[in-house]
N, C-alpha and C positions, 0 to 999 in steps of 0.2 A: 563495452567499457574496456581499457584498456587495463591490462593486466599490470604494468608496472604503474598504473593508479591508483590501485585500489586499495581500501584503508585500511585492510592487513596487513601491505608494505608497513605499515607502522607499530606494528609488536616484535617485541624482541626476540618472544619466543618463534616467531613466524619466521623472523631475520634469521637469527640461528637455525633454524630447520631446511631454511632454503640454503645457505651456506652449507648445511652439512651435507645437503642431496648434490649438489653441483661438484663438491671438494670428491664425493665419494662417489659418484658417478664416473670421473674422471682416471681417478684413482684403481676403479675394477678394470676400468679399460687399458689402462695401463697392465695390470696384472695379468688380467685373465690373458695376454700374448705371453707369460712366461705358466699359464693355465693355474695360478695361483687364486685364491680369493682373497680379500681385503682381509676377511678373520683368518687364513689363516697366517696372511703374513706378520698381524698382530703375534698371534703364537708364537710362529719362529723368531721375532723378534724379541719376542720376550723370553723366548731360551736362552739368546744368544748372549743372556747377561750371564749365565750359567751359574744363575739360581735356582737350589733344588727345590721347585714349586709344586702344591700339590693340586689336583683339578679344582678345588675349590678357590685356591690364592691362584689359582690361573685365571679361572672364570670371573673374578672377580676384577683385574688386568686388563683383561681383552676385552669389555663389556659385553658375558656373553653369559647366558644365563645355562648353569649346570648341565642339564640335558643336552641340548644344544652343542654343548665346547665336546661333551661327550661324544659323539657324534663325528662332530671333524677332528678328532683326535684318534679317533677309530681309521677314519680317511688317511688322516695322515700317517698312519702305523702302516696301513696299507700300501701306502705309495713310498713306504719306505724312509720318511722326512725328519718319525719323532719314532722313540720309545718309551714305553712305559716302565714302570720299575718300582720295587716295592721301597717306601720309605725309611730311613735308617731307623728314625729315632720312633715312627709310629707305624707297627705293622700292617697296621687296619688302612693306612693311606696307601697313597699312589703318586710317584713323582713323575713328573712329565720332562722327557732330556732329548734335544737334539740327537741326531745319527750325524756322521761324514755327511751323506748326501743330504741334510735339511741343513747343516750350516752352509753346505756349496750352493745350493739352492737360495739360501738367505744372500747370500754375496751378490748373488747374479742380480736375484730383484731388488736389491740394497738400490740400485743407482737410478730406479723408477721412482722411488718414493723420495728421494733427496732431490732429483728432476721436479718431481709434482710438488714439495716444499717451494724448491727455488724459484719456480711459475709463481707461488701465491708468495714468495719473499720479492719477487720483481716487481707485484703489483699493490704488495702495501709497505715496504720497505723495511730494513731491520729492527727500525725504535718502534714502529709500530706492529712489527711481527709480536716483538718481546714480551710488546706492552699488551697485546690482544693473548697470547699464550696466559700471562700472569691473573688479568679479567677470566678468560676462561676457566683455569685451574681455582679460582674463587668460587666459582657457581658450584666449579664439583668440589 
């Protein structure tokens, strides 16, 4: 049987899943030539709004479940990208904040991911980029 036949082409949630392995397939391979991963460039783009976030309001961002962000946040302390820091207003927390080199680092691979956008903005176009952004933020 052919595989673009078959009658799980016709669920949404299959449509979605296969969209999101192709989108992020594409996407690591872009990255991983600058040796980043997809989560963490999630991260450092979510620093780069330079809101003091704490692991929890991170993890909860980057869709990455606690332990996990733990983990490449550790990584990334190590490669020197992110640091951690105790929160102002709650001692017991921990904020997670860009270093120099993880926003120079964010810059560099800024221009893969607005590349890998404008590939999937050439092939469904702006009304329907907008319109499928707005569908999706619905689901979630």
């Amino acid at each position: 049987m052919d595989p673009k036949n078959s009658p799980i082409q016709n669920y949404l949630s299959y449509a979605l899943a296969a969209a999101h392995r192709k989108v992020s397939t594409s996407l690591n391979a872009r990255l991983r030539k600058h040796g980043i991963q997809v989560e963490a460039w999630r991260i450092l783009e979510t620093l780069e709004a330079g809101d003091r976030l704490t692991m929890g309001e991170l993890a909860e961002i980057v869709l990455m479940n606690p332990p996990t962000l733990t983990k490449l946040v550790d990584r990334l302390v190590s490669d020197g990208l992110v640091h951690r820091q105790v929160a102002r207003n709650d001692h017991r927390q921990v904020n997670v904040l860009p270093t120099a080199l993880g926003r120079k680092r964010m810059v560099q691979i800024r221009q893969e991911i607005q590349d890998q956008d404008a590939m999937l903005l050439e092939k469904l176009g702006d009304s329907q980029s907008q319109q499928l952004i707005q569908l999706l933020r619905g689901i979630v």
